[in-house]
C-alpha positions in Angstrom: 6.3 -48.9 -41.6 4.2 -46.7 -38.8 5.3 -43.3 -37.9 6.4 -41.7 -34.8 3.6 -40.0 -33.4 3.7 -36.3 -33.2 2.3 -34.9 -30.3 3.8 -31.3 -30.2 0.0 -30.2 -31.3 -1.4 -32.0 -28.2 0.9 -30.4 -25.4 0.6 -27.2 -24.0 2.2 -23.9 -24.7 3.1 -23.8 -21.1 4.7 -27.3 -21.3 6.3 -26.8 -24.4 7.9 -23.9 -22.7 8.7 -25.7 -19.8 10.8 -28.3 -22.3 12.9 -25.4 -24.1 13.8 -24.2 -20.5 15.0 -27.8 -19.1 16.8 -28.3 -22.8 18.3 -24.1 -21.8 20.9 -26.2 -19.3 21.3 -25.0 -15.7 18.0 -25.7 -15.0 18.0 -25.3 -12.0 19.4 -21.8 -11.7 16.2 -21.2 -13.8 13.7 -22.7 -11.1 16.1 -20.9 -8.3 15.3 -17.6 -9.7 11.6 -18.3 -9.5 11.8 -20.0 -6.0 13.5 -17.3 -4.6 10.5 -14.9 -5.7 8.3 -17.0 -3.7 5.4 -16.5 -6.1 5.2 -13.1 -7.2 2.5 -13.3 -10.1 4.2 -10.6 -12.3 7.9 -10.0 -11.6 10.2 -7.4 -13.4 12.4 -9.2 -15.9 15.7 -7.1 -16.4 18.5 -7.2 -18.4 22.2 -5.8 -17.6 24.9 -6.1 -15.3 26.7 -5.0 -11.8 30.3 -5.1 -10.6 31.4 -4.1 -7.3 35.2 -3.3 -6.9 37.7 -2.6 -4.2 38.3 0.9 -4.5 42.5 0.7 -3.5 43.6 -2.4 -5.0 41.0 -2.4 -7.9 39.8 -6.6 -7.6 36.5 -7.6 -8.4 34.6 -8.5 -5.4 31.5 -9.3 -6.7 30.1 -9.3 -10.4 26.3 -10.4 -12.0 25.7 -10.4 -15.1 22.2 -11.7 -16.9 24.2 -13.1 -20.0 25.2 -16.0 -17.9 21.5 -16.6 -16.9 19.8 -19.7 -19.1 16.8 -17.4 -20.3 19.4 -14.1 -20.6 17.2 -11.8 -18.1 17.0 -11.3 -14.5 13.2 -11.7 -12.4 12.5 -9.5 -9.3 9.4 -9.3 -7.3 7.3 -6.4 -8.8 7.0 -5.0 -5.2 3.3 -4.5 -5.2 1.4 -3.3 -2.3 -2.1 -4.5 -3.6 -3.3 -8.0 -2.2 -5.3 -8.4 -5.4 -2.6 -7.6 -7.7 0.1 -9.8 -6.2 -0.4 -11.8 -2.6 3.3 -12.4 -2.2 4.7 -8.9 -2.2 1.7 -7.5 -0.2 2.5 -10.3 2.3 6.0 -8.6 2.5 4.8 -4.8 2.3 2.1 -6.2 5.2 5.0 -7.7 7.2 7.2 -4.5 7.0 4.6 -2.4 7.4 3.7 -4.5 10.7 7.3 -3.8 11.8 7.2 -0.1 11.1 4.4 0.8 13.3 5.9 -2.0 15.8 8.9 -0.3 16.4 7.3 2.8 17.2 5.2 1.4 20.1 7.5 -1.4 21.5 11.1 -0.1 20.6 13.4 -1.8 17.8 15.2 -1.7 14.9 17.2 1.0 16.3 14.1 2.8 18.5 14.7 2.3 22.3 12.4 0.3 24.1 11.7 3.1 25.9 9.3 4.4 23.5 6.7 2.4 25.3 6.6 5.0 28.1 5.8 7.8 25.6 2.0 9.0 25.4 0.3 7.4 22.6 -3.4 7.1 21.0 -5.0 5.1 18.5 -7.3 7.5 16.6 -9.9 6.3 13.9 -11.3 9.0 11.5 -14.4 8.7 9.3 -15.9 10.7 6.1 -19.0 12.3 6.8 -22.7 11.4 5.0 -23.3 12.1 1.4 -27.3 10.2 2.3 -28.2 7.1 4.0 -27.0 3.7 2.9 -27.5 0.3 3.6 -26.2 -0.5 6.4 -26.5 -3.1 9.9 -26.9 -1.0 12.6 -26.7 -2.4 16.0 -28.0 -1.7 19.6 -25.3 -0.3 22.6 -24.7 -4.3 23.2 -24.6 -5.9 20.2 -27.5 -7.1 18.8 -28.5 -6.5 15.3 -31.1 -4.1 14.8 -33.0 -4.0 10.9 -31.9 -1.7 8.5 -33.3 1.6 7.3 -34.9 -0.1 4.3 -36.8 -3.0 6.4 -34.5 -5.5 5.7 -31.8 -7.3 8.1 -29.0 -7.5 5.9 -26.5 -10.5 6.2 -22.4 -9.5 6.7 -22.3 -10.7 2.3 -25.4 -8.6 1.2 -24.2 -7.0 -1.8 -26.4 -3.8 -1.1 -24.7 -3.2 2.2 -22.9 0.5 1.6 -24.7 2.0 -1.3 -27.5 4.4 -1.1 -31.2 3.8 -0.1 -31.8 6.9 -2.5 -29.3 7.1 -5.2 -30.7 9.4 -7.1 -30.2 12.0 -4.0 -27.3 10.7 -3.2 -24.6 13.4 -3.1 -21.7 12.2 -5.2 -20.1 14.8 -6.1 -19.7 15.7 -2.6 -18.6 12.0 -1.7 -16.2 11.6 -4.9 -14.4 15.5 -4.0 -14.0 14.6 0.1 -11.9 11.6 -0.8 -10.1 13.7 -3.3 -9.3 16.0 -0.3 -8.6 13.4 2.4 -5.0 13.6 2.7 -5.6 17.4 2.6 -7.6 17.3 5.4 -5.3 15.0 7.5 -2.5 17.2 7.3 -5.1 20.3 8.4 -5.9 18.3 11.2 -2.0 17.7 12.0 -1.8 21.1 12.1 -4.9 22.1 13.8 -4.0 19.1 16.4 -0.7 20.9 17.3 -2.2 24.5 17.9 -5.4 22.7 19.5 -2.4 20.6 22.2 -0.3 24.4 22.4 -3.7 26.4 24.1 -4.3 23.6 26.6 -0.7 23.6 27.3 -1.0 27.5 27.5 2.0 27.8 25.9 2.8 29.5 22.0 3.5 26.4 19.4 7.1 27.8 18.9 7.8 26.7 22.8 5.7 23.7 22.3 7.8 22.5 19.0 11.0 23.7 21.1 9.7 20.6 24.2 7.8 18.7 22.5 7.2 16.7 19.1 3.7 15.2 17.6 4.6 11.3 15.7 2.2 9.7 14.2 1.8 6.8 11.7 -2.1 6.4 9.7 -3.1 3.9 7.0 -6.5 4.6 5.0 -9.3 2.0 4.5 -12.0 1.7 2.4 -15.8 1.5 3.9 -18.7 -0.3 2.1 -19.7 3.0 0.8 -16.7 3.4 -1.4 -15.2 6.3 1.1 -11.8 6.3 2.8 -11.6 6.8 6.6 -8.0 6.7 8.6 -6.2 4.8 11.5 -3.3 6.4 13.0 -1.8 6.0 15.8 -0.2 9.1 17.5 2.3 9.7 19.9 4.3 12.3 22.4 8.0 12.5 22.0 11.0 14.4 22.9 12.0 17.5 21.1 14.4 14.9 19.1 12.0 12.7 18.2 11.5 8.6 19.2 15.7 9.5 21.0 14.2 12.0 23.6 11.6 11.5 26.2 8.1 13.9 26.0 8.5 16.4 29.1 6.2 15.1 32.3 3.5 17.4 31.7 2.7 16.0 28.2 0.4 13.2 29.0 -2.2 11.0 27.0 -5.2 12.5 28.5 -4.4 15.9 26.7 -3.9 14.1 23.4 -7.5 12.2 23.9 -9.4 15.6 25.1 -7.6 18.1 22.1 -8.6 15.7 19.3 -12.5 16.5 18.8 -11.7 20.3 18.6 -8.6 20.3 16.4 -11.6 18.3 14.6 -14.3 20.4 14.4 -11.9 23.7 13.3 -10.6 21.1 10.3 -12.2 22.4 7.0 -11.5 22.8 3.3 -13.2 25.3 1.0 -13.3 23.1 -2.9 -14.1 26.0 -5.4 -16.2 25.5 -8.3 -18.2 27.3 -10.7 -19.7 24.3 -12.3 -20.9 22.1 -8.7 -20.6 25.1 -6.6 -18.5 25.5 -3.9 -18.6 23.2 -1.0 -17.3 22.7 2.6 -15.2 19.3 3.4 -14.5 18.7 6.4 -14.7 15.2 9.0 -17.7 13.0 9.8 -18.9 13.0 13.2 -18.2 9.3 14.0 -14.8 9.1 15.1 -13.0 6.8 18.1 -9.8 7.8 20.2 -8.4 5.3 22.8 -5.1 5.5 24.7 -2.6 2.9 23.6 -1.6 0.3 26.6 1.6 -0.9 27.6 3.0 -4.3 25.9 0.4 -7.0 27.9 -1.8 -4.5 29.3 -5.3 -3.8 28.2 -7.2 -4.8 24.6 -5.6 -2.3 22.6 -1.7 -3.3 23.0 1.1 -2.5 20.5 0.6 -5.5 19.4 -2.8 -5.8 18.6 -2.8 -1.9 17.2 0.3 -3.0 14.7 -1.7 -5.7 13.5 -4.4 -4.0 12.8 -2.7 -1.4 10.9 -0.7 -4.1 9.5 -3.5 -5.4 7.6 -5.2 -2.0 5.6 -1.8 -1.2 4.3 -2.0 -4.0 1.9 -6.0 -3.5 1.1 -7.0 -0.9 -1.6 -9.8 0.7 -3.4 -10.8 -2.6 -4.8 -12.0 -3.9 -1.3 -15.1 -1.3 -1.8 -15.9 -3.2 -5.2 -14.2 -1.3 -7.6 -11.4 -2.2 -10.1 -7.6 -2.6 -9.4 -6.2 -0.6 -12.3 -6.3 2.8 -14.2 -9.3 3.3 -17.0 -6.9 6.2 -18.6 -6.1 4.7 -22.2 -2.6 4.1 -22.0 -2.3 4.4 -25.9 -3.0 8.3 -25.9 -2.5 9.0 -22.1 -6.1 10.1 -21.5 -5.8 12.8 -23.9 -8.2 11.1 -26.9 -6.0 11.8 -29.6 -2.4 10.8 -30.9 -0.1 12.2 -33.1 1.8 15.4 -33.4 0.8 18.2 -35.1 -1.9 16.6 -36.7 -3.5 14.8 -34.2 -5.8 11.8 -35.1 -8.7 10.1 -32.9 -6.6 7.5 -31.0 -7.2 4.2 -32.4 -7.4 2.0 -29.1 -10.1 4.5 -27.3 -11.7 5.9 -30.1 -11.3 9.7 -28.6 -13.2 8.6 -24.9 -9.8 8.5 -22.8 -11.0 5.4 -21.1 -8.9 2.6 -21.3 -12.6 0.2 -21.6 -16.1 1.3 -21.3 -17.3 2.6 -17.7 -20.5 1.1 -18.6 -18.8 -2.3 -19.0 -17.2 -2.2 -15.6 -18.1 -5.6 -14.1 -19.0 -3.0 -10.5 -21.9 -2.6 -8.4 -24.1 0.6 -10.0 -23.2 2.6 -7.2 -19.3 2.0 -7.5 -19.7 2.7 -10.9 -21.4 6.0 -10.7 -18.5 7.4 -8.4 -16.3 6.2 -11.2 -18.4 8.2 -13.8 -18.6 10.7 -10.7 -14.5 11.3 -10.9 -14.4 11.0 -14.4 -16.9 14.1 -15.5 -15.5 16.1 -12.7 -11.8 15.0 -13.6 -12.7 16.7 -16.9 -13.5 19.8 -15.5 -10.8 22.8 -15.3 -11.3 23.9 -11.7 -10.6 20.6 -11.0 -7.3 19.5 -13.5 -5.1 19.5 -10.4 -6.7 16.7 -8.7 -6.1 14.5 -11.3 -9.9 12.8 -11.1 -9.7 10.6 -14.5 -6.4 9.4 -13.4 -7.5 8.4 -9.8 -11.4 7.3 -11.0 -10.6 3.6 -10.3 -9.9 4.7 -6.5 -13.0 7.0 -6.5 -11.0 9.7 -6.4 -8.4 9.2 -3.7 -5.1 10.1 -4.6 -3.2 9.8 -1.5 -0.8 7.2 -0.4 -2.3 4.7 1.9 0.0 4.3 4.8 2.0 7.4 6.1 4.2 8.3 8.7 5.6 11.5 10.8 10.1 11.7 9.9 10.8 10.7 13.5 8.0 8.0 13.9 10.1 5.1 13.7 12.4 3.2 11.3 11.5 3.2 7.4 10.5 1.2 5.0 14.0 1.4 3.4 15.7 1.1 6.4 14.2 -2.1 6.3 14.8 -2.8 2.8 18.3 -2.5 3.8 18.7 -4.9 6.3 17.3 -7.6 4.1 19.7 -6.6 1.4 23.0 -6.3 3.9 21.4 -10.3 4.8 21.8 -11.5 1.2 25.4 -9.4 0.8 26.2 -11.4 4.0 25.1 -14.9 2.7 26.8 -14.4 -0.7 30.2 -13.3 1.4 29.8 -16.7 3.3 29.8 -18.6 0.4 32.7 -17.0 -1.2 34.3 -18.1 2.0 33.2 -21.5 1.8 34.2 -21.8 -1.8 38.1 -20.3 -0.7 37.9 -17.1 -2.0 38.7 -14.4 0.0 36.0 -11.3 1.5 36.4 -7.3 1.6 37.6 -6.3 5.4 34.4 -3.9 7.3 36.9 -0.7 6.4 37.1 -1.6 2.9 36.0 0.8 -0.1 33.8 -0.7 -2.2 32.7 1.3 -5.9 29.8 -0.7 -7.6 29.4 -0.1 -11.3 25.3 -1.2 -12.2 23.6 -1.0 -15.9 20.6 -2.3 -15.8 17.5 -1.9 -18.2 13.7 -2.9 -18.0 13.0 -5.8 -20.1 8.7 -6.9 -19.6 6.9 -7.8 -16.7 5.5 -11.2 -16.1 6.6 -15.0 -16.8 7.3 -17.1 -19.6 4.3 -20.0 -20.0 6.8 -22.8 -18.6 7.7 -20.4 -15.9 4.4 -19.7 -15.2 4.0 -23.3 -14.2 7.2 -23.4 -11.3 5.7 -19.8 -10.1 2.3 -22.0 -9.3 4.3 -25.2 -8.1 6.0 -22.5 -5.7 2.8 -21.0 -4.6 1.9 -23.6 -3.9 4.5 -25.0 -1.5 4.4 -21.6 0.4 0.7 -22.1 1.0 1.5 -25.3 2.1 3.8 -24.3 4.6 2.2 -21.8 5.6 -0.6 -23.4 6.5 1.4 -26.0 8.3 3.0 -23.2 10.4 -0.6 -22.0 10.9 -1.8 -25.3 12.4 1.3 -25.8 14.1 2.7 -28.9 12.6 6.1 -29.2 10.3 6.2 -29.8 7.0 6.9 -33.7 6.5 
């Protein structure tokens, strides 16, 4: 009598997995969960429960709890900024990121329209030169002109960026400016404000009393593996974005006081190993006044976009890794243990999380990561942090930043989305009879929650793709202008 074949050995982990989940029951809650991440390759899986009550009469309004899920555990986007880490969740940080500086030139979510009469200018900020690189330099209209070295390099050359000489090549210097970039931006705030009070020929405690400085910046990444800054800056009222900038505030004096509050911007970096060194801007820098909504190249718009699409780029776009080389084992220290402290086991006493020398980089990428990592090691410089930050080539500043009275924030938008879904669930408790909390109602929500893993399952892995792939898909659709059949 012949044998049922066995084919368990044949199939795939991920398919296998994918079985146990359909044989779980309530599939489909299981494939909602993943749907309604719209992709995200590593979500937070969580485990716990919420209840939210009314406060006088003591019902349940609302209750979650992940024991009644199929797989036991909750999955939430992992809310990474980074492009290369996740594309979904960058899409969103892009998108509210896009509405953030928005708001702040056209009006919205809760910032008068107004706001488009203030004084605003779109400032771009560059590192200076730590020796000539590779580059394409052009004429004054447009046409490509060869490069230092001879050679007319294409937009893809992988030499575009990184020094003609690199054994003269300063990077030290290059490695400790991007250390001290968000330094030197707020110095420039400063210097900005006192440059604006002298023209005004007024102290800066009258100024602050009339007027207020807004601004909103996201860093980018050159070729040459060093950050330089857009921002856009603005006049407003005494109360911020609410209040009008007085009459004699105008754009003009914003565009003349920016290349001396530039030139007075320095920082002294102390050091009895490298020596001590100046840091201060690059000459190369571009101001241009912001033009009403339709007017003009440079329109909200166009400078939202733009801004918009560097806050969800990182180090990586310069060639370099997207994670941290501090061994997570022993926490860059090289040893574990208490008292008696051992070589740790995953390292082998170097710190690094893997080999710098293994680094699949461009040599000079990876000599600004050895750069950060030698000086991260010394004690004049334990407060920057180098070996934590190597991976960004020593940049430890956030990449988008805003003045308090700007605009709206990120969590201000946050909550809108979240009020949305409390809306839609309320809706369908009306639709399924049950009755909804009045506006004036007390509400106490009791949450215990607890951090499970990252990541999916192999059979969940499969409906994350299958959902990537149908957003692409529509997307693209919406793209081209068509509808999705």
């Amino acid at each position: 009598m012949p044998r049922d074949l066995d084919l368990r050995h044949v199939i795939s982990p991920a398919v296998r997995d994918l079985i146990e989940l359909a044989n779980l029951g309530d599939f489909d809650r299981t494939r909602e969960q993943i749907n309604r991440l719209r992709g995200c390759t590593r979500p937070i899986n969580l485990v716990g429960h919420t209840t939210t009550r009314d406060h006088t009469t003591g019902e349940t309004i609302r209750s979650y709890s992940t024991s009644d899920e199929p797989t036991g555990r909750l999955l939430t986007t992992c809310g990474n900024r980074r492009a290369s880490r996740c594309p979904t969740c960058s899409r969103l940080y892009a998108a509210d990121t896009y509405h953030l500086i928005r708001a702040g030139l056209s009006g919205g979510k809760n910032v008068p329209e107004t706001i488009r009469t203030h004084p605003r200018v779109f400032l771009t900020l560059t590192a200076p030169s730590f020796g000539p690189v590779h580059n394409r330099p052009t004429t004054k209209d447009g046409k490509p002109q060869p490069c230092r070295c001879g050679t007319r390099h294409p937009d893809s050359a992988p030499e575009l960026g990184t020094p003609l000489s690199p054994k003269t090549y300063d990077y030290t210097g290059a490695v400790l400016w991007n250390a001290h970039a968000s330094a030197l931006w707020a110095r420039f705030t400063l210097n900005l404000r006192r440059t604006l009070a002298a023209s005004f020929g007024i102290t800066q405690k009258n100024m602050n009393a009339a007027l207020r400085i807004s601004f909103a910046k996201v860093a980018e990444y050159q070729q040459r593996g060093l950050v330089h800054f857009h921002a856009v800056i603005r006049f407003d009222g005494p109360d911020g974005h609410t209040s009008p900038p007085p009459a004699w505030a105008s754009a003009d004096h914003l565009l003349r006081a920016v290349k001396p509050a530039l030139k007075r911007t320095t920082l002294t970096v102390v050091s009895d190993t490298v020596g001590d060194r100046e840091v201060g801007w690059g000459k190369r820098f571009k101001v241009d006044e912001i033009t009403a909504l339709g007017d003009g190249e440079l329109t909200d718009k166009a400078v939202a976009g733009y801004i918009a699409k560097y806050a969800t780029k990182s180090a990586e776009d310069s060639g370099t890794v997207d994670r941290s080389l501090v061994c997570r084992t022993c926490s860059g220290r090289g040893t574990v243990g208490g008292r008696i402290r051992d070589l740790c086991p995953d390292c082998e006493g170097t710190r690094q999380a893997e080999p710098l020398r293994d680094l699949p980089v461009h040599q000079h990428v990876r000599q600004m990561i050895r750069t950060a990592w030698d000086l991260g090691g010394l004690p004049e410089f334990a407060d920057l942090k180098l070996c934590k930050w190597a991976h960004m080539l020593g940049f430890r500043g956030h990449f988008s930043t805003k003045s308090r009275a700007y605009s709206t924030t990120l969590g201000a938008l946050r909550d809108v989305r979240r009020a949305w879904r409390l809306a839609q669930a309320d809706a369908a408790r009306i639709r399924a009879g049950h009755s909804v909390p009045a506006p004036d109602t007390v509400l106490v929500t009791e949450s215990s929650w607890a951090y499970l893993a990252s990541g999916y399952h192999p059979g969940e892995e499969l409906l994350a793709n299958q959902t990537r792939h149908d957003v692409s898909q529509a997307q693209r659709l919406k793209h081209e202008g068509l509808e999705p059949a």
